[in-house]
N, C-alpha and C positions, 0 to 999 in steps of 0.2 A: 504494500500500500504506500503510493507516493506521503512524502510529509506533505502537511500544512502549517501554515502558520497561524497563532491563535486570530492574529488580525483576518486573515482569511476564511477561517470558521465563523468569527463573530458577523462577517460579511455575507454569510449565506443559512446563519441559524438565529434564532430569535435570544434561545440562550444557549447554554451549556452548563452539562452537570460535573463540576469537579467530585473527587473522589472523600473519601472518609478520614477517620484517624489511621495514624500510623502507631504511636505508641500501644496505645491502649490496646489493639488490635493485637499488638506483638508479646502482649504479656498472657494473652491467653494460648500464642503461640511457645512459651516457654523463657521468655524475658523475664529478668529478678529486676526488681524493684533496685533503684541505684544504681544500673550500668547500663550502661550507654548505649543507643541503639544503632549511632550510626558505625558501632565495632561490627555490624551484625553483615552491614556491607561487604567484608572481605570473609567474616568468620561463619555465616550464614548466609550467602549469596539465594539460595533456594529459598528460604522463609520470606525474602525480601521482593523477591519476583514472587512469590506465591502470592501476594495477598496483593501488590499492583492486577498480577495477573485477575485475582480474584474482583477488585471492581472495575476493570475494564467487562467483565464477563456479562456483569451485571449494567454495564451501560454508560459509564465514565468517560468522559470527553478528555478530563484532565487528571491526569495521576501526578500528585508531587514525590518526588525523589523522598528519602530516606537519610536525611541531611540537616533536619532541622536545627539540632544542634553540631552542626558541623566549624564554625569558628575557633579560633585557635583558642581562642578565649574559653569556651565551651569544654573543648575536647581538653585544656588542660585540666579539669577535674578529674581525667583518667589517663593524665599520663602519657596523652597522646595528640600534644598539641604541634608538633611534627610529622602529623600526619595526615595535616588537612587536603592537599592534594590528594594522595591515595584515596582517603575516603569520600570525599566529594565525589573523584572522579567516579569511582565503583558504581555509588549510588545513582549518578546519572547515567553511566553504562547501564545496569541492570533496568532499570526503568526504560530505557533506550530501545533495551533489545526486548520485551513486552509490547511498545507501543507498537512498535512496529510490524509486531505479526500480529495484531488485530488487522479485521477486514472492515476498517473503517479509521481515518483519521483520528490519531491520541495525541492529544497534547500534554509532552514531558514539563513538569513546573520543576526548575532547580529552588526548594526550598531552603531558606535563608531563614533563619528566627535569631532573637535577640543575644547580646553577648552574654546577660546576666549582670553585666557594668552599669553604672549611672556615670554615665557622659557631663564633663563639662558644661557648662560651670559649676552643675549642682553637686555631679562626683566628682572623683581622678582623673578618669578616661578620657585622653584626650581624644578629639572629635577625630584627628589627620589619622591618628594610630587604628582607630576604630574604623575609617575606612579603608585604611588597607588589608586590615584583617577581611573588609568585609569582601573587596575583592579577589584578597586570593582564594576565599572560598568560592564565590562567582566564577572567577575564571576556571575553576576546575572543573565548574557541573557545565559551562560549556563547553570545554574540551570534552568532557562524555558524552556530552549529546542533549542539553535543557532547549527545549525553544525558547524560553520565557524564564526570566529570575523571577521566584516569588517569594518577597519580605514578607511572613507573619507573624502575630501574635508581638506588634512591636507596642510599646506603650508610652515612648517620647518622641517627641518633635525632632531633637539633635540626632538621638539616635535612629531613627528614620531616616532623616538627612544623610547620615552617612552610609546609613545603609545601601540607600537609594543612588549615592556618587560613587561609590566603590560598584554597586552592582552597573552602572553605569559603563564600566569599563571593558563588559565583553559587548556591548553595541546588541546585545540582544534586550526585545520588549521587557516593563519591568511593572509587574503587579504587584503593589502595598497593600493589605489590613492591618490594621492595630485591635488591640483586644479590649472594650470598652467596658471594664468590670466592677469598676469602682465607682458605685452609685451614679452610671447616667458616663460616667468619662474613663478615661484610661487610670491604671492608679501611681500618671504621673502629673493627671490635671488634664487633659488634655481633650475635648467634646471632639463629637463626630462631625462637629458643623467649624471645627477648627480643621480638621482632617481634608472638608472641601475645599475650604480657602488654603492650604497647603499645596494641595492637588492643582489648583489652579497658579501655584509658585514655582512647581517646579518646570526646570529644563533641564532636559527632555522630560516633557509629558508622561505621567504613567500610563500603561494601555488599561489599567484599571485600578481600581480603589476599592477600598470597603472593609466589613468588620470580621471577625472569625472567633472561637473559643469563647470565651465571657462569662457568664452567669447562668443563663440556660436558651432556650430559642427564643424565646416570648422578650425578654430584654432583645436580643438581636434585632430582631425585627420590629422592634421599638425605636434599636440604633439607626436603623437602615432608614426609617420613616423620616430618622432627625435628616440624616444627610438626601434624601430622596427632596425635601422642602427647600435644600441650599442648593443643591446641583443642577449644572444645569443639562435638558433634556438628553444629550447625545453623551452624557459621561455613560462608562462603563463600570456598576455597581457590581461587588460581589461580596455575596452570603455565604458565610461556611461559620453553621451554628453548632455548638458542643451537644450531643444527644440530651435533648431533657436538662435536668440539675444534675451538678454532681451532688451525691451523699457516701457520707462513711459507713458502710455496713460491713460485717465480717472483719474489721481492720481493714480496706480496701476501700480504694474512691470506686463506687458505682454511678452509671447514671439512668436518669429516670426514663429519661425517652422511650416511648414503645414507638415501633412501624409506624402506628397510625398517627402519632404526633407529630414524627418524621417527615408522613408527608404531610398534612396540614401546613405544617413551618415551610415546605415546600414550594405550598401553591401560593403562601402569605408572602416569603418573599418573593417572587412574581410577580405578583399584585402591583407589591411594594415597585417593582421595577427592576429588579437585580436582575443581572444578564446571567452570571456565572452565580453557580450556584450547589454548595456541596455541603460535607456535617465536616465536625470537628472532634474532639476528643469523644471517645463511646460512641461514634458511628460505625458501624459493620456495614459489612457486601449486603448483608440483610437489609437494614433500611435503607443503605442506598439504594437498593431494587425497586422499594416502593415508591420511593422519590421521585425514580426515571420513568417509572410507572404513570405516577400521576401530573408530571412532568407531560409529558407526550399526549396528555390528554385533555389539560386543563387550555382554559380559555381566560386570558387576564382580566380582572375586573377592577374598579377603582381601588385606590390607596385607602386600605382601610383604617376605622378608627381605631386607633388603641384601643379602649375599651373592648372594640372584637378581636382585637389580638388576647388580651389578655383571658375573653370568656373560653376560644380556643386552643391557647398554649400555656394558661396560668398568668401570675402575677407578676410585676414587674418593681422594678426598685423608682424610688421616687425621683431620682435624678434623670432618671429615661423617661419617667411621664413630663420632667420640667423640660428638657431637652426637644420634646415632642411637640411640646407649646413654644417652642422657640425663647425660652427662658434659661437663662444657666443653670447646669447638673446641682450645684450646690452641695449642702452637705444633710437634705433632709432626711428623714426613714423611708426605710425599706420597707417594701410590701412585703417581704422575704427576706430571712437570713440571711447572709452572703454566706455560699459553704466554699470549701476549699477549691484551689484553681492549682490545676495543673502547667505549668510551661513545656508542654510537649502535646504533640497532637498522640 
């Protein structure tokens, strides 16, 4: 199957379904809590095509590489911060060699997530160091074969910024979300309606924007509303929401999402306007099927109210209803706990 380019799918499909989580998915494949997924690239090459393979099967437009925490920064937690080319590359090879024998157009996303640093001026990190990290990791997942750099799950502005000039440097398209989890913003301050006017700062343009991971779908699609209001009509939004809520049960983060939330959250971002469209942490091949399912079948309908977000996907935190009114997140109560967040899809 010849490649395409995501610019060229978005040019002839109305959306596209990116694919699920990667972590979460890999611990029920045999991953221990505390090590690192993307060792899994050289140390389990099969587990790592297994489960790309597994949502292209089910319908996947865009599968992200197995890289998230691929930063030198990242990967020194285990000792393996010399090793960012090998594993970059691996991870975009294997995804590479998946998309490709699909009989249909896959879009490889070289995923890029946060260093774990607080950037200048607030932390240490200087801004120049943090993007060359970000581009050697960049430059490796397009030596393997990424069409598209994808920043997720980032939560500041600088570090965005740098992420976005370092991923810059392999001249392939460049997709940003940040994770909007703290009451209505990122938990470094930062609104979704700050995220548009960013998006409209940067050069080169991103080929897309939008939120991912969070608090559970029902916030997301509360996020996507805020930026859907600021945006304007021809930007490319994308939803990639965390199954449900997490909760701790058994010792172990769970999440709530069933299928049928899954696709509800679905057809809401739609609605909403999001072109690309996929789950986050606790999504399986499972719900992504229903997704694709009800994807292929739905017909957009206006921008709905929060309140019907919320009667269909649950409750939402106060700062995404203020954000919704075009008021700032703030610091009011939650309609919900905040439960635990993972930085790993």
């Amino acid at each position: 199957m010849p490649r395409s380019t995501l610019y060229e799918l978005l040019a002839t499909r109305d959306w596209l379904l990116a694919d699920g989580a990667t972590g979460t998915n890999y611990f029920a494949m045999g991953l221990q809590s505390g090590d690192a997924p993307e060792l899994w690239n050289v140390s389990h090459p099969e587990r790592v095509a297994s489960l790309h393979r597994s949502f292209i099967d089910v319908g996947a437009d865009i599968i992200l590489t197995n890289s998230f925490g691929g930063s030198s920064y990242r990967l020194k937690l285990h000792q393996a911060q010399g090793r960012v080319a090998e594993l970059n590359l691996a991870a975009a090879s294997i995804a590479r060699r998946e998309a490709d024998q699909a009989d249909r157009p896959v879009i490889v996303a070289g995923s890029v997530g946060p260093t774990g640093e607080i950037l200048q001026p607030v932390g240490a990190l200087d801004p120049g160091a943090a993007e060359d990290a970000f581009a050697d990791q960049a430059l490796a997942l397009a030596e393997g074969g990424a069409d598209v750099i994808w920043l997720e799950t980032m939560s500041s502005k600088e570090e965005l910024q740098a992420a976005g000039a370092g991923a810059n440097r392999t001249g392939l398209p460049v997709v940003a979300t940040m994770t909007f989890d703290t009451n209505g913003s990122t938990m470094m301050g930062f609104s979704p309606q700050e995220l548009v006017d960013l998006y409209r700062e940067t050069v080169p343009r991103l080929a897309a924007y939008g939120a991912n991971c969070g608090v559970g779908a029902a916030d997301l699609i509360g996020t996507m509303i805020a930026m859907r209001n600021r945006a304007d009509p021809g930007d490319i939004l994308v939803a990639k929401a965390n199954c449900g809520i997490p909760e701790f049960r058994d010792g172990e983060i769970q999440y709530s999402g069933t299928p049928d939330l899954m696709a509800d959250y679905a057809r809401l971002a739609r609605d909403v306007g999001a072109r690309i469209i996929g789950g986050c942490c606790g999504t399986t091949p499972e719900h992504l099927a229903i997704m694709r399912k009800v994807l292929d079948n739905h017909q957009p309908r206006p921008i709905p109210e929060l309140d019907d977000v919320v009667e269909r996907l649950g409750p939402v935190t106060a700062g995404t209803r203020a954000c919704c009114a075009g008021r700032p997140a703030g610091s009011g109560r939650s309609e919900h706990p905040r439960r635990g967040r993972r930085r790993a899809r």
